[in-house]
N, C-alpha and C positions, 0 to 999 in steps of 0.2 A: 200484806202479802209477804213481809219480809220472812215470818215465821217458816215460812213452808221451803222447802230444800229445794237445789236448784234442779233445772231438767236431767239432769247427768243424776243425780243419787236418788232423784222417785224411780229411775227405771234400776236402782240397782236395789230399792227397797224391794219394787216389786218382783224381781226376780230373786230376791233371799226368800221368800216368802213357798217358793215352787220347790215341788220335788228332787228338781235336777239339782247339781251342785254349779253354780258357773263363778269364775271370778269377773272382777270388772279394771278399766282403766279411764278414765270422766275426764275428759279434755277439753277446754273451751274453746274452738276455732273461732269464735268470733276475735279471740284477744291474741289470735296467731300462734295456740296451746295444741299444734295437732299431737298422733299419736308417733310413740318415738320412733324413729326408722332402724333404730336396732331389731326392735321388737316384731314379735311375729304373734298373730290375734287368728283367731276363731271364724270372727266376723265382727260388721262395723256397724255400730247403730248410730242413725242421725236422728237426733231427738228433732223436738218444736221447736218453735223460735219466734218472736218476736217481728221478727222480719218476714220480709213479702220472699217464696221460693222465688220469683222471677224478677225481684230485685237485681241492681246493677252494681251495688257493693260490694267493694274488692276483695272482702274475705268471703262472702258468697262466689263469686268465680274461681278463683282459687280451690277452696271446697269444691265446688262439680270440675274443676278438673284433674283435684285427687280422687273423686269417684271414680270417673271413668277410666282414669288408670287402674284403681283395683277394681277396679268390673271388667278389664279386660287382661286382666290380670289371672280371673276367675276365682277372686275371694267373695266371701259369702258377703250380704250388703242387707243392712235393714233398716226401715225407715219411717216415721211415725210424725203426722202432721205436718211440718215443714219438710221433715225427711221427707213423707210419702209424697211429699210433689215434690222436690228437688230432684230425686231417683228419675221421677217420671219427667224431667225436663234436661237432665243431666241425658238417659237415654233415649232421646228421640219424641218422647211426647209431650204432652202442654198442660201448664197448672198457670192459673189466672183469677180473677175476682170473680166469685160466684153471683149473676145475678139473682140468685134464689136469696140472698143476704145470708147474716150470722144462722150455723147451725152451733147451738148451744144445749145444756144439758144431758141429759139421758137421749139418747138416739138407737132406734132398732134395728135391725137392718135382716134383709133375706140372704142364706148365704146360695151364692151361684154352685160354686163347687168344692169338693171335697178332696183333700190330701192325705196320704197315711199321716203326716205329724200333728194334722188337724185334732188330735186326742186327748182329752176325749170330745166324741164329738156331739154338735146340739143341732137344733133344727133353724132357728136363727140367732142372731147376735143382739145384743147391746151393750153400749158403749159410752161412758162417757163424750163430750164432744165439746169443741171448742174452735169454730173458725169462721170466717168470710172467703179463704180463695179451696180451690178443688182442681182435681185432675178429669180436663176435659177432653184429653187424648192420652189411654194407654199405650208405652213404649210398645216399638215390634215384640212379639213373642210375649205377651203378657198375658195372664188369665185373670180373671175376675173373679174374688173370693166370696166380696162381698157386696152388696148393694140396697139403694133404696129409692124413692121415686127424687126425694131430697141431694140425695150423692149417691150417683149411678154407680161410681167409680172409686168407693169407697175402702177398697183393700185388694190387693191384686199381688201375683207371686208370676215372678220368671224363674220356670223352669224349680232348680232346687239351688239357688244362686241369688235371687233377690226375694224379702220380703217388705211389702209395704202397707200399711193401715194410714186410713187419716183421724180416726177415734185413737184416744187416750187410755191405754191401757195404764197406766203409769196412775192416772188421777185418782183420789178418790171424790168421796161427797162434800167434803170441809171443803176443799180447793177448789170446785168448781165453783162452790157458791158464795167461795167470795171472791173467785175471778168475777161472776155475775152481779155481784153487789158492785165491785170498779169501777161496771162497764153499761151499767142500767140505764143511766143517761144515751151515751149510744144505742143502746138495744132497742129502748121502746118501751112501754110502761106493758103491752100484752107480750112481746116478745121475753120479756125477761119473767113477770107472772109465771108463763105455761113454761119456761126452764124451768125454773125454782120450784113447781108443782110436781114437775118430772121427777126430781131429786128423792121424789118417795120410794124410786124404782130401783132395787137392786140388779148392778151391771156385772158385766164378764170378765173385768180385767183381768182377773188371775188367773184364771180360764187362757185368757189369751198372750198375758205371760208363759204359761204353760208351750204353745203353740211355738212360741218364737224359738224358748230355747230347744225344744225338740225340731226344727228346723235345720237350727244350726246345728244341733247333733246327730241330725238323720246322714243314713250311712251315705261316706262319698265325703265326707267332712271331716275334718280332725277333730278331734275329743278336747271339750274344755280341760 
C-alpha cells in the first residue's frame, strides 16, 4: 500500500482532473496538523480514516469540536467515509458498526434527490466503497442524496452548507484491490470474490468530484 498517496492528495488528484480550477491545503489532524488559523478556505473536507467516527480518541474529539465550530460558524463542510459519519455524529446523528458487515468494491446506489450542483446529472450512482460502520441517524435538517438497500444513508446534503458521501470518490481500481488483497482474510473467501468481480465495473468518481467542487462554488460561497 505504501505506493499509493495519502488520503489528502487522492482527493486533490481527483479534483486536478475536473473542470473547475480549486486549490488545496492537506493537513494531517491525526498528528495535531490542522488548518492554519490565519488562513481563510472555501470549504473543509474530511477525508477516511483508519479509525472508527465514534471512536474516543483525543484527536477525533478535538476534530468534531472544530467542526461544529465551523458549522456554526456557517462555513461550507464536506465529508467522505469517515468524514461522512463524523459530520453526521459531530451534528446530532449516529454512525456506528454496520450489521450488514464490509461493504467493499464497486457499489450502486439509487439517487433520492436532485440538486442544481448535482451536474451533470445521472439516473443512479456508483461508487467505489470501502467500510464496516454507516450512518444510522441523519443529522436535523438532512436530505438524502443517495441510497441503497445495503447503506440507506449513503450521501446526504444540509441545505447548501454540508456535503457528505460514504463511497470513495477519491479511489480508483488499483487501490481498491489491493485494499482487498490486505483485507481478504477478514473479508471472507465469497465476500472479497464478488468485490474483486465488481472491479470490472466502471464508477463515478469524477463525476462526483465534479458535484463537490461545484457545491462549494454554488452561489452563496466564495469563489476558490
Amino acid at each position: 500500500m505504501a505506493r499509493y498517496q495519502g488520503k489528502g492528495r487522492r482527493f486533490v488528484e481527483l479534483c486536478k482532473r475536473q473542470r473547475i480550477v480549486a486549490g488545496f491545503d492537506v493537513c494531517n489532524v491525526m498528528n495535531g496538523d490542522g488548518p492554519p488559523a490565519e488562513r481563510t478556505f472555501d470549504a473543509y473536507l474530511v477525508t477516511g480514516s483508519k479509525a472508527d467516527s465514534f471512536g474516543d480518541d483525543p484527536w477525533i474529539q478535538t476534530l468534531k469540536a472544530y467542526l461544529l465550530k465551523l458549522y456554526e460558524r456557517g462555513e461550507k463542510l464536506l465529508g467522505v467515509c469517515f468524514g461522512h459519519q463524523l459530520l453526521a455524529l459531530t451534528l446530532g446523528g449516529k454512525a456506528e458498526r454496520a450489521d450488514k458487515g464490509w461493504g467493499v468494491g464497486i457499489h450502486r446506489y439509487s439517487l433520492a434527490a436532485h440538486a442544481p450542483w448535482m451536474d451533470p446529472q445521472v439516473s443512479e450512482l456508483t461508487l467505489l466503497i470501502s467500510h464496516q460502520d454507516q450512518v444510522t441517524k441523519l443529522p436535523e435538517g438532512a436530505t438524502v442524496i443517495a441510497s441503497s438497500d445495503f447503506c440507506p444513508n449513503a450521501a446526504y446534503h444540509i441545505r447548501d452548507q454540508v456535503l457528505c458521501l460514504q463511497g470513495h470518490p477519491e479511489f480508483v481500481h488499483d487501490y481498491s484491490r489491493a485494499l482487498l488483497d490486505a483485507r481478504q482474510a477478514s473479508l471472507g473467501d465469497e465476500v472479497y470474490a464478488k468485490a474483486v468481480a465488481s472491479l470490472a465495473t466502471e464508477h463515478q468518481g469524477d463525476l462526483v468530484g465534479e458535484w463537490m467542487l461545484r457545491f462549494v462554488q454554488q452561489p452563496g460561497s466564495r469563489v476558490i
